[in-house]
C-alpha positions as CSV (number, residue, x, y, z in Angstrom):
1,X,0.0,0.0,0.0
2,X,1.8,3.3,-1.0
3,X,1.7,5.9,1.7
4,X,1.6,8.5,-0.9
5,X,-2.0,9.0,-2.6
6,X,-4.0,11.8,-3.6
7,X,-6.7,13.2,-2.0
8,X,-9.2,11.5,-3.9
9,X,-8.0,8.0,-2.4
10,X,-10.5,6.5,-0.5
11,X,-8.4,7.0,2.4
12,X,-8.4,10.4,2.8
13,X,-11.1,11.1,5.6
14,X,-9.3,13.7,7.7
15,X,-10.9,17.1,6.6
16,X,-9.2,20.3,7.5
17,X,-9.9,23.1,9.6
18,X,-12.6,25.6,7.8
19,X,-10.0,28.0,8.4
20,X,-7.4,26.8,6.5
21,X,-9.4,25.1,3.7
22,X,-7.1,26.2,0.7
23,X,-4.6,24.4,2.4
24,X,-5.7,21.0,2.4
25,X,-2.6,18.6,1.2
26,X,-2.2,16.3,-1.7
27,X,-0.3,14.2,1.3
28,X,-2.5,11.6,2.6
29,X,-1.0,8.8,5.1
30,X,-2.2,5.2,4.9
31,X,-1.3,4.6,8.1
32,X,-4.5,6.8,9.2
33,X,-6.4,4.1,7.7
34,X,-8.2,1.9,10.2
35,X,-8.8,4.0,13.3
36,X,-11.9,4.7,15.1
37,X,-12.8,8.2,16.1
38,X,-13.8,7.4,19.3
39,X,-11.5,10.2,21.4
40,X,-14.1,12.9,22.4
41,X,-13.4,16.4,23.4
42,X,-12.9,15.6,27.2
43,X,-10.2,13.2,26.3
44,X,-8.6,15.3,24.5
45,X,-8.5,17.7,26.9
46,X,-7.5,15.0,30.2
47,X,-4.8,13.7,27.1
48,X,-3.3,17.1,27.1
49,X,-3.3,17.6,30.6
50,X,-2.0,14.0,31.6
51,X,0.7,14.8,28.9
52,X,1.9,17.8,31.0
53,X,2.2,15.6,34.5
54,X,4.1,12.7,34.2
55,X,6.7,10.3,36.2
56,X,9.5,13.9,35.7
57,X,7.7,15.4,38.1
58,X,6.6,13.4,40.4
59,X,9.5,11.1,41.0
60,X,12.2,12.9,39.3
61,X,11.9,16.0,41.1
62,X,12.6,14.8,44.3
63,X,16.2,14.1,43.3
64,X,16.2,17.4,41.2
65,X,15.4,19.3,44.5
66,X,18.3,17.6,46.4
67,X,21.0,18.5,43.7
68,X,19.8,21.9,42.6
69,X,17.3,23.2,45.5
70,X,15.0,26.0,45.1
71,X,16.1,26.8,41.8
72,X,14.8,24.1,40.0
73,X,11.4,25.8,39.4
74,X,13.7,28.3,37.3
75,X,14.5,25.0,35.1
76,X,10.7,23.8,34.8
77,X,10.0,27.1,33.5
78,X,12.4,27.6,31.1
79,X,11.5,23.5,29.5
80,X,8.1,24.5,30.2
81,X,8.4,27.2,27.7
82,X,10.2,25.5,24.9
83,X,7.8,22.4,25.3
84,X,4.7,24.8,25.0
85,X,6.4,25.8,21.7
86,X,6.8,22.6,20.4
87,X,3.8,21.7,21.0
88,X,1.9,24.4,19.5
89,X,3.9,24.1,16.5
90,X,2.8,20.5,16.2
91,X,-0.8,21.8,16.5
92,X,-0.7,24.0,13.6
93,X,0.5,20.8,11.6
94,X,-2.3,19.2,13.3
95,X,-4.8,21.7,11.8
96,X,-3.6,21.6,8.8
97,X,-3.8,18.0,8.3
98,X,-4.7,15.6,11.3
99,X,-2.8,12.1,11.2
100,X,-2.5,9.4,13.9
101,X,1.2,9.3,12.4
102,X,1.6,13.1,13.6
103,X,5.0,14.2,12.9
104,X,6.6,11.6,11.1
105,X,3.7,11.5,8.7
106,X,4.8,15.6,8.7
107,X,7.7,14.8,8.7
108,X,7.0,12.1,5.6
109,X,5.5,14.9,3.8
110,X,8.4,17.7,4.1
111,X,11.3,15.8,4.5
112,X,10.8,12.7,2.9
113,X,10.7,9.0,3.6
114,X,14.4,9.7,5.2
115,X,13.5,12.2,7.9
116,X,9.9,10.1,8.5
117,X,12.1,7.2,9.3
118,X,14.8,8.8,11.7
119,X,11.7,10.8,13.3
120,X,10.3,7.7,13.7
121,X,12.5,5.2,15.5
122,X,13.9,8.7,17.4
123,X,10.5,8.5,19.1
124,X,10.5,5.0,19.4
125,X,13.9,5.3,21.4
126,X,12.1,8.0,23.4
127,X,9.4,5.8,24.7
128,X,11.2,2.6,24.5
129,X,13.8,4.0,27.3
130,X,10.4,6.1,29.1
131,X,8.5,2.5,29.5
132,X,11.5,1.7,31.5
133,X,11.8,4.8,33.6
134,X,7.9,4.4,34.2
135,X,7.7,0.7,35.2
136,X,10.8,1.2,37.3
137,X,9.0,4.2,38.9
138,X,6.0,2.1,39.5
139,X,7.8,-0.5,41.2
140,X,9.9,2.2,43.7
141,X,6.8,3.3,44.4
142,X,5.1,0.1,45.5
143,X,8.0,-0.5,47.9
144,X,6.5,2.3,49.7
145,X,4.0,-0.1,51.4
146,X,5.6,-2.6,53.9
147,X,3.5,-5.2,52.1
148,X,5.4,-4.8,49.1
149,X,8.8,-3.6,51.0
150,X,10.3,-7.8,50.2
151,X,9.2,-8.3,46.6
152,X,11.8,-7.4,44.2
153,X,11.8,-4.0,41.9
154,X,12.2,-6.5,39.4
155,X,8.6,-8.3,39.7
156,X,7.2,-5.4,40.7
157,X,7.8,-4.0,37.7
158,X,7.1,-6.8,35.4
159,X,3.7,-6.9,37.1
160,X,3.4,-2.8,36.2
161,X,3.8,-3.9,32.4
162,X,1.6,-6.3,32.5
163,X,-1.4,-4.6,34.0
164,X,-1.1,-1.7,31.4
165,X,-0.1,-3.7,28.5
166,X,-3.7,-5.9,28.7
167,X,-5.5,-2.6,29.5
168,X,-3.9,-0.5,26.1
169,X,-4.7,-3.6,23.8
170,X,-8.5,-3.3,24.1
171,X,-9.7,-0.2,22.3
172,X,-8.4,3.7,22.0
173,X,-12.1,4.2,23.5
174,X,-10.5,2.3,26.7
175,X,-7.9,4.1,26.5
176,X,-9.1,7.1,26.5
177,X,-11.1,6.3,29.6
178,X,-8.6,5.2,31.4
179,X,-6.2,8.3,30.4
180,X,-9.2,10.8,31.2
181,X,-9.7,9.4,34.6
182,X,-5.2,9.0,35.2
183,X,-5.6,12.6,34.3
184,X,-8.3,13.7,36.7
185,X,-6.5,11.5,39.6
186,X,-3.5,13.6,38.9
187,X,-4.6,16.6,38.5
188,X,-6.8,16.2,41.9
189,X,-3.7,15.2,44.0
190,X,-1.9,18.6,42.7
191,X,-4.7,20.6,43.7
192,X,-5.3,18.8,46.9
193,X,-1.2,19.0,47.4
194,X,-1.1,22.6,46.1
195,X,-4.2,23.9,48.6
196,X,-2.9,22.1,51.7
197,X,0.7,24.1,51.4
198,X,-0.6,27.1,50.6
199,X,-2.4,26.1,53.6
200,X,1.0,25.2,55.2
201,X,2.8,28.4,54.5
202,X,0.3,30.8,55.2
203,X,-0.1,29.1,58.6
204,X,3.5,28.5,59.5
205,X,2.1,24.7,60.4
206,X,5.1,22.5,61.6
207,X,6.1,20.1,59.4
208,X,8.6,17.8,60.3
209,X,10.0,20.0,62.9
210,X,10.5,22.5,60.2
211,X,8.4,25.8,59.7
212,X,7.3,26.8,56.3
213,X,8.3,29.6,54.8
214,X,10.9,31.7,53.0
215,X,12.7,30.8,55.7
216,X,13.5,27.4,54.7
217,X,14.8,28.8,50.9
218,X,16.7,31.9,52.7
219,X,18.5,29.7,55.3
220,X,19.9,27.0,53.3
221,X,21.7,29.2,50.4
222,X,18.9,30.8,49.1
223,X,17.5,30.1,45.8
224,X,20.8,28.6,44.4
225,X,22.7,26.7,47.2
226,X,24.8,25.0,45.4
227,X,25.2,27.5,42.6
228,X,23.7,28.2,39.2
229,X,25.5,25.2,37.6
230,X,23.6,22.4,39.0
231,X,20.4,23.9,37.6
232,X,21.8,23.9,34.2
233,X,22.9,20.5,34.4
234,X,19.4,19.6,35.3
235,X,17.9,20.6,32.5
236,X,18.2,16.8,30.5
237,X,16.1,15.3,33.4
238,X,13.7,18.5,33.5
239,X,13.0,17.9,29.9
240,X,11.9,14.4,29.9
241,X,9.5,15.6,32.6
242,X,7.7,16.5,29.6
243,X,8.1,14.1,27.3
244,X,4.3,13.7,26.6
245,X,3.0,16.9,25.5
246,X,3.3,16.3,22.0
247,X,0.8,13.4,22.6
248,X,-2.4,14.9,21.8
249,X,-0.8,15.5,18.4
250,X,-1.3,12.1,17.7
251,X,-4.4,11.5,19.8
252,X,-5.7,14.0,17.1
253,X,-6.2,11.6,14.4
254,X,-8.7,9.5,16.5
255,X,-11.1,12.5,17.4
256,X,-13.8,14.2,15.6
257,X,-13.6,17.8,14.6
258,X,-9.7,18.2,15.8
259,X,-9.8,21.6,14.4
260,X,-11.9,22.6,17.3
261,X,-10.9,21.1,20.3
262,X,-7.6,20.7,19.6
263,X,-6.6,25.0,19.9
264,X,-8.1,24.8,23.1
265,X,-6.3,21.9,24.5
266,X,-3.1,22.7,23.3
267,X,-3.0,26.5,24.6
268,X,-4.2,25.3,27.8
269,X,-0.8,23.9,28.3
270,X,1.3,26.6,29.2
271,X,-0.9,27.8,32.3
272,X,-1.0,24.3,33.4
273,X,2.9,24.2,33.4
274,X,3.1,27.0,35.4
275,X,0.6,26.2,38.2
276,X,1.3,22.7,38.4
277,X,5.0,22.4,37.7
278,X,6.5,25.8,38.7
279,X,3.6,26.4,41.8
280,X,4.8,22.8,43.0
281,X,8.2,23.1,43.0
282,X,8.0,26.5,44.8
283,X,5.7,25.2,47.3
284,X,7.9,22.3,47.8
285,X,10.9,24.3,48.5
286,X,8.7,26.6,51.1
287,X,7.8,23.9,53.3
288,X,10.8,22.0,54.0
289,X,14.4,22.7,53.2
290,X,15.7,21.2,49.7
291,X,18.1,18.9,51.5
292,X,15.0,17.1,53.3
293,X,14.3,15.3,49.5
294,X,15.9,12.6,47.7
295,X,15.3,10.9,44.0
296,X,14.6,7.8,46.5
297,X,11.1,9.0,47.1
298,X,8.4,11.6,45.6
299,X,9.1,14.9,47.1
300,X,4.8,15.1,47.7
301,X,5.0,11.8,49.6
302,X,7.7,13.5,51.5
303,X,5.6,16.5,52.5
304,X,2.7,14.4,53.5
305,X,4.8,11.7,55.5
306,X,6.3,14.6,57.6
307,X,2.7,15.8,58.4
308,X,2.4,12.7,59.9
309,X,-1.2,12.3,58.8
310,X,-2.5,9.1,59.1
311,X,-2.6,7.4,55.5
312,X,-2.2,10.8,53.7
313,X,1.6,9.7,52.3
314,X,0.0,6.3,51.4
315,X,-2.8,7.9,49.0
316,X,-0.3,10.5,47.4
317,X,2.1,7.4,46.9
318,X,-1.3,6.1,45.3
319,X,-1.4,8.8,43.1
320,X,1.9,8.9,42.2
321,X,1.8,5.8,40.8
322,X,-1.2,6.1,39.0
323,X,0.9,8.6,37.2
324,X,3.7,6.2,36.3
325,X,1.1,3.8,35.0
326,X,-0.2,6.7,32.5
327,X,2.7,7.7,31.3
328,X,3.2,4.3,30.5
329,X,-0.1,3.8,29.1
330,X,0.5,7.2,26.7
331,X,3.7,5.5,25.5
332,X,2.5,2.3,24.3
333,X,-0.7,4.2,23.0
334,X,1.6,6.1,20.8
335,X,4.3,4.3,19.5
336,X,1.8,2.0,18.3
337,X,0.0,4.8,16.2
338,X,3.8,5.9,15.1
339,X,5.3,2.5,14.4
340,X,2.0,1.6,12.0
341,X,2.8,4.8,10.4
342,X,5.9,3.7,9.5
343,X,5.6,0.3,8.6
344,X,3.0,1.3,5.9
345,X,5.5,3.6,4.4
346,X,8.4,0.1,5.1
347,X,10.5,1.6,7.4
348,X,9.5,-0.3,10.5
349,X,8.5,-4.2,11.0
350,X,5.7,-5.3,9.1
351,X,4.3,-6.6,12.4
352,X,4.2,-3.3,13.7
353,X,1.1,-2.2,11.0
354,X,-1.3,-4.8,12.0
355,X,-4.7,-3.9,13.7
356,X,-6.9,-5.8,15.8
357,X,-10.9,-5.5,15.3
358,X,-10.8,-2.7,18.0
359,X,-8.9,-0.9,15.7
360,X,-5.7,-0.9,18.2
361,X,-2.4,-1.4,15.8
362,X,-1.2,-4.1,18.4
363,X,2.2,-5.1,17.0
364,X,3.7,-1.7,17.4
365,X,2.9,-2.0,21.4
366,X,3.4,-4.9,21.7
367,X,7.5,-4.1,20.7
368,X,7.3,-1.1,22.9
369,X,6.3,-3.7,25.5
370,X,9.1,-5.8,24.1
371,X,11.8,-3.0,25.5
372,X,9.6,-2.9,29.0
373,X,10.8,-6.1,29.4
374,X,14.3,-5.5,28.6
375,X,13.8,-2.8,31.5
376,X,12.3,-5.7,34.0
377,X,16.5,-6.8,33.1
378,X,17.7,-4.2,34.1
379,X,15.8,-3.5,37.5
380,X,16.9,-7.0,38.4
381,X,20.8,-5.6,37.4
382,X,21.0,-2.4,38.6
383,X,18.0,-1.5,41.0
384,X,19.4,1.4,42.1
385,X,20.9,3.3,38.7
386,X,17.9,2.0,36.4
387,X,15.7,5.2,36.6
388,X,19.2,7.8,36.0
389,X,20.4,5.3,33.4
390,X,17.0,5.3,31.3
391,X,16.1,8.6,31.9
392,X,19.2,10.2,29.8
393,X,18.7,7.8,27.0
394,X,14.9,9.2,27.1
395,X,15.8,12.5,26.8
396,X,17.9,11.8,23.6
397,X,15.0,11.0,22.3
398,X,12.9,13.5,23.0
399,X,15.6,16.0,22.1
400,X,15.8,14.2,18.6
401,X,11.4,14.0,18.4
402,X,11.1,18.0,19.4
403,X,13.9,18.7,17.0
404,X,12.2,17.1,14.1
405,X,8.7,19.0,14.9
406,X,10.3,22.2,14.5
407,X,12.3,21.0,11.5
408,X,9.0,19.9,9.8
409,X,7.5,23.3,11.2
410,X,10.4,25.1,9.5
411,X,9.6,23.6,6.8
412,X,5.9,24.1,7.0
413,X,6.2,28.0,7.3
414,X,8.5,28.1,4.5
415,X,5.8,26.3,2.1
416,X,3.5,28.9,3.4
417,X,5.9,31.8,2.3
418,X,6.3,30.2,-1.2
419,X,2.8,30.2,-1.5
420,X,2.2,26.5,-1.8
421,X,0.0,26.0,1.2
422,X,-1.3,28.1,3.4
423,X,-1.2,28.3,7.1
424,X,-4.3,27.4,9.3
425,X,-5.6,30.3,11.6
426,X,-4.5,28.4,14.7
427,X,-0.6,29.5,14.4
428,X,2.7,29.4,16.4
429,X,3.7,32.9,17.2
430,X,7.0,34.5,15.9
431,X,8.2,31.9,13.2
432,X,10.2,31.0,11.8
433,X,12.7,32.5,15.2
434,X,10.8,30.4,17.6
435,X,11.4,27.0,15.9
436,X,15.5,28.2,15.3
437,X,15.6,29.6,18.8
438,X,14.1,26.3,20.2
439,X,16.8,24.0,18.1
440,X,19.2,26.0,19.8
441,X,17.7,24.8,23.0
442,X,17.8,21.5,22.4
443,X,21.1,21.6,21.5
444,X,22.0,23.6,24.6
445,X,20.5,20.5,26.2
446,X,23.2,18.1,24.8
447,X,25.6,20.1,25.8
448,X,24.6,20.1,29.1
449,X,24.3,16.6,29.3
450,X,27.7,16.1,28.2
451,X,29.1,18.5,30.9
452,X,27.6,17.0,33.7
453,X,29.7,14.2,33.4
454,X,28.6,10.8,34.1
455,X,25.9,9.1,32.6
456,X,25.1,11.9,30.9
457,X,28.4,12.0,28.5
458,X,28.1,8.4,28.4
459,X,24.7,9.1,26.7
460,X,26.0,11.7,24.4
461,X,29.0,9.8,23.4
462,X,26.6,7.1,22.4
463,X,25.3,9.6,19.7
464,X,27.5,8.7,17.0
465,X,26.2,4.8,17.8
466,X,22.6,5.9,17.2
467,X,23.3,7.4,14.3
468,X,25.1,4.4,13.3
469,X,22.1,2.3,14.0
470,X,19.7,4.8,12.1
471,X,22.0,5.0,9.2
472,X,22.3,1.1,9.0
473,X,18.9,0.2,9.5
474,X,18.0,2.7,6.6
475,X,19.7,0.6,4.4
476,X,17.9,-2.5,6.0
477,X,14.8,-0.7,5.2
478,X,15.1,1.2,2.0
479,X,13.9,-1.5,-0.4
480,X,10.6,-1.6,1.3
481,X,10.4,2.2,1.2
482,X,10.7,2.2,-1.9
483,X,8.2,-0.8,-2.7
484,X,5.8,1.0,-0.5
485,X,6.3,4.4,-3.0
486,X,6.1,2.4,-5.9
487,X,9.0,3.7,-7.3
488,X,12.4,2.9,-7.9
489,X,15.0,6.2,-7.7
490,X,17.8,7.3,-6.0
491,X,17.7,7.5,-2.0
């Protein structure tokens, strides 16, 4: 089946926004075929949301706190931004054409089979590595109930796969339930977490023998007690705390009328960030001193366990892990969407394009399942180092994915000024300088990694490997591109 059609193939069912009519493409991805459009505007909306609160923030920034203290809501503010961008650039792709291939299907259609296929399998190495971090934050979690406490990370983890793995395979309708409701849990526990230290604060309530309160950022080096390079270095792990925003972008191309509820989700982002990311990190710093957390436990399970309220720690743990288990769900949910994409076009498996009758492309999650069990390994190796260790190769990833949106959105714009397409109402502000300054970001990022020494320049030195690996499998691959074009030409 060529991926390549034009619009009057009977594939082509994803109309565009009324606002951008004149700009509907020629482009039409086969690997849109299939789906149901069962995703309705609340899950959308709960997608987005979800997608902005993940495992970063409520494991990872216990650790963060530790290294970098009250400055690290400086860091989620600064990633908040650029992710915000990203994000809104992939929603004027989205309006412009929807896909459930998002954007290596844009990326298929402005850089060719090439950059569909690095785009592609840079995702996949994205949420390969984040099932990993999210199982093995799932089964940290668990161990915070003594009935639990003997049970290896290693099962506990295994059993976390499982669970979501039979849930994802039903229907996207199921999983859009069961991501509206993860989303509703979370977002409840921040607001519950958010009133009771505002509640904290404003009373100077003891906590742990500690009073909240500037005090407790003041008295222990101030905003930056360890300096202004520790922040910098945390940047990497702050990124991957939001390695899921660019999933309603896919979610798109299993909802009706994307070109209305898909503005409103995406620009409800950015306020999010800053009162649940930046407002929690601020709290957290106010009511205990940064050296009171550690990456061995959520900073919010911290607070609460302090308060010595009976059972309060145990239901934010609760919740914590409910959040592991969506991020986890949101992974296998996409790559599935992105891997059929790509083995219609032959640059991924052909196992990975096959549906079941509830229209869920199963082989592709079932491989991202694949690499959750190579992640069950390694908890049973290194139990202590598998979160750090996963989480860097995660942020590669999602380095390489944002990098590619705001290549294809380069490329988008740059259409638009030629006059071949035009751009939908629903824009990203200040292009093309947005998408250059944000490429600059990401590759601030890198270097970041690699100065922090570590896992992190083991990670980047393994750059020129993954490139290896992409280049390599290309030529694996190319034959069945080409097959799946329908023509025969130079690469």
């Amino acid at each position: 089946m060529s991926d390549r059609s034009t619009a009057a193939d009977t594939l082509s069912a994803t109309p565009a926004a009324p606002a951008a009519a004149s700009s509907v493409s020629s482009h039409v991805d086969a690997g849109d075929h299939g789906y149901r459009k069962d995703l309705k505007h609340r899950h959308i909306n709960m997608i987005a949301i979800g997608g902005a609160i993940g495992t970063g923030l409520f494991l990872g920034a216990g650790g963060r706190m530790a290294n970098a203290g009250p400055s690290l809501f400086i860091a989620y503010a600064v990633c908040g931004v650029f992710a915000f961008f990203v994000v809104r650039a992939l929603g004027e792709l989205v309006l412009y054409r929807p896909s459930s291939g998002a954007f290596v299907s844009y990326a298929r259609e402005f850089m060719g089979e090439k950059g569909a296929y690095t785009a592609g399998w840079l995702y996949f190495l994205n949420w390969s590595t984040t099932a990993v971090a999210d199982i093995t934050a799932a089964a940290t979690y668990a161990h915070f109930w003594s009935l639990f406490s003997d049970i290896p990370q290693w099962v506990l983890a295994l059993i976390a796969l499982a669970i979501v793995l039979a849930a994802n395979l039903i229907s996207v309708k199921y999983f859009g339930e069961m991501e509206f409701w993860f989303a509703i849990v979370k977002v409840g526990a921040l607001v519950a977490f958010m009133l009771v230290g505002i509640f904290l604060v404003v009373t100077s309530h003891d906590v742990g023998g500690h009073t909240p309160g500037l005090a407790n950022i003041t008295e222990n080096g101030g905003i930056f007690p360890n300096g202004m390079m520790p922040m910098l270095l945390l940047i990497q792990g702050v990124v991957f705390a939001y390695a899921s925003v660019e999933l309603c972008g896919v979610a798109a191309g299993e909802t009706e009328n994307p070109e209305k509820i898909m503005p409103k989700a995406i620009n409800s982002i950015m306020w999010r960030v800053g009162v649940f990311y930046v407002g929690s990190v601020v709290l957290l710093a106010l009511i205990l001193p940064y050296t009171a957390y550690s990456g061995d436990q959520s900073p919010f399970v911290t607070v609460f366990d302090k308060l010595g309220i009976p059972g309060a720690a145990g239901v934010m743990n609760l919740v914590v892990l409910t959040a592991a288990l969506s991020s986890l769900n949101s992974g296998l949910y996409s790559t599935g969407r992105i891997l059929r994409s790509m083995s219609l076009a032959g640059s991924a498996p052909r196992f990975t394009g096959v549906m079941n009758r509830g229209g869920v492309p199963y082989g592709g999650i079932l491989l991202t399942a694949g690499f959750g069990v190579l992640g069950v390994i390694l908890n049973a190796r290194m139990p202590e180092d598998a979160f750090e260790l996963v989480l860097n190769f995660a942020s590669i990833g999602i380095i390489g994915t944002w990098a590619m949106i705001m290549v294809c959105s380069l490329l988008f714009v740059r259409r638009a000024k030629q006059g071949k397409l035009v751009r939908p109402s629903y824009q990203l502000p200040w292009a093309p300088y947005t998408q250059i300054v944000t490429l600059l970001f990401l590759g601030s990022v890198l270097v970041l990694m690699w100065m922090d020494g570590g896992v992190g320049r083991t990670t980047v030195a393994c750059l020129p490997l993954i490139a290896a690996a992409l280049v390599g499998g290309w030529f694996l691959v190319r034959g069945r591109v080409r097959a799946a074009q329908g023509t025969v030409g130079r690469d």
